[in-house]
C-alpha positions in Angstrom: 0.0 0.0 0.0 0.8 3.4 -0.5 1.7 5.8 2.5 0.2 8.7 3.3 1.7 12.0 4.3 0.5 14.0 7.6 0.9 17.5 7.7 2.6 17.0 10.6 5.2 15.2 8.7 6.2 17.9 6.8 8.8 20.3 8.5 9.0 23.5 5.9 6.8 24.2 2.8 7.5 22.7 -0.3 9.1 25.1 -2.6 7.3 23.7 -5.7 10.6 23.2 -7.8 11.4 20.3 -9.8 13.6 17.5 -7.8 17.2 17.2 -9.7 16.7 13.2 -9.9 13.2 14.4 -12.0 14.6 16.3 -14.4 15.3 14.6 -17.0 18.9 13.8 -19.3 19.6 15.8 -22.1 19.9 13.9 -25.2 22.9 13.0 -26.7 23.0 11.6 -30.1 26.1 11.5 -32.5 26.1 11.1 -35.8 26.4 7.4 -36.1 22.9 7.4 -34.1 21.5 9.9 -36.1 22.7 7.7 -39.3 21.0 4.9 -37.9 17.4 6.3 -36.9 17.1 8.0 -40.4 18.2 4.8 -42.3 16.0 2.6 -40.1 12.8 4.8 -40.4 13.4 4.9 -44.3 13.8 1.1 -44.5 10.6 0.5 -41.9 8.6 3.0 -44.1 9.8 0.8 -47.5 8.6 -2.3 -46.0 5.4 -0.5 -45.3 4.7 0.4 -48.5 5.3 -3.3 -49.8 3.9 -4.5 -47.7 0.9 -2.3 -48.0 1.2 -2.8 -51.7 1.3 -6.7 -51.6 -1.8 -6.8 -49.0 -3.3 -4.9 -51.8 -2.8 -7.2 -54.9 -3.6 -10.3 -52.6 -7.3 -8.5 -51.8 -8.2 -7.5 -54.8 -11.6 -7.9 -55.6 -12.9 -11.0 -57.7 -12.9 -10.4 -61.4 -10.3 -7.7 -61.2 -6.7 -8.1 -63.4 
């Protein structure tokens, strides 16, 4: 179970600001990652489409060429 706070509990007011284990990593990508996300999305997005393309032809309605 979860536990609850008391006011009690608490021994100054929270100042509202982000905790420095919250916040979060910057990111840090070199070009060898870059590289590999842009060639990856282009050869997900190619199997896509023939894959789209082949779902297509094997659907095609009956008595079309």
């Amino acid at each position: 179970m979860s536990e609850y706070l008391i006011d009690d509990d608490l021994a100054e007011e929270p100042d509202n600001e982000v905790v420095h284990w919250m916040a979060p990593k910057p990111l840090s990508v070199g070009a060898g990652g870059l590289s590999a996300a842009v060639g990856t999305a282009f050869v997900l997005g190619a199997a896509t489409a023939v894959g789209v393309l082949a779902l297509m032809h094997w659907l095609k309605a009956p008595g079309e060429e």
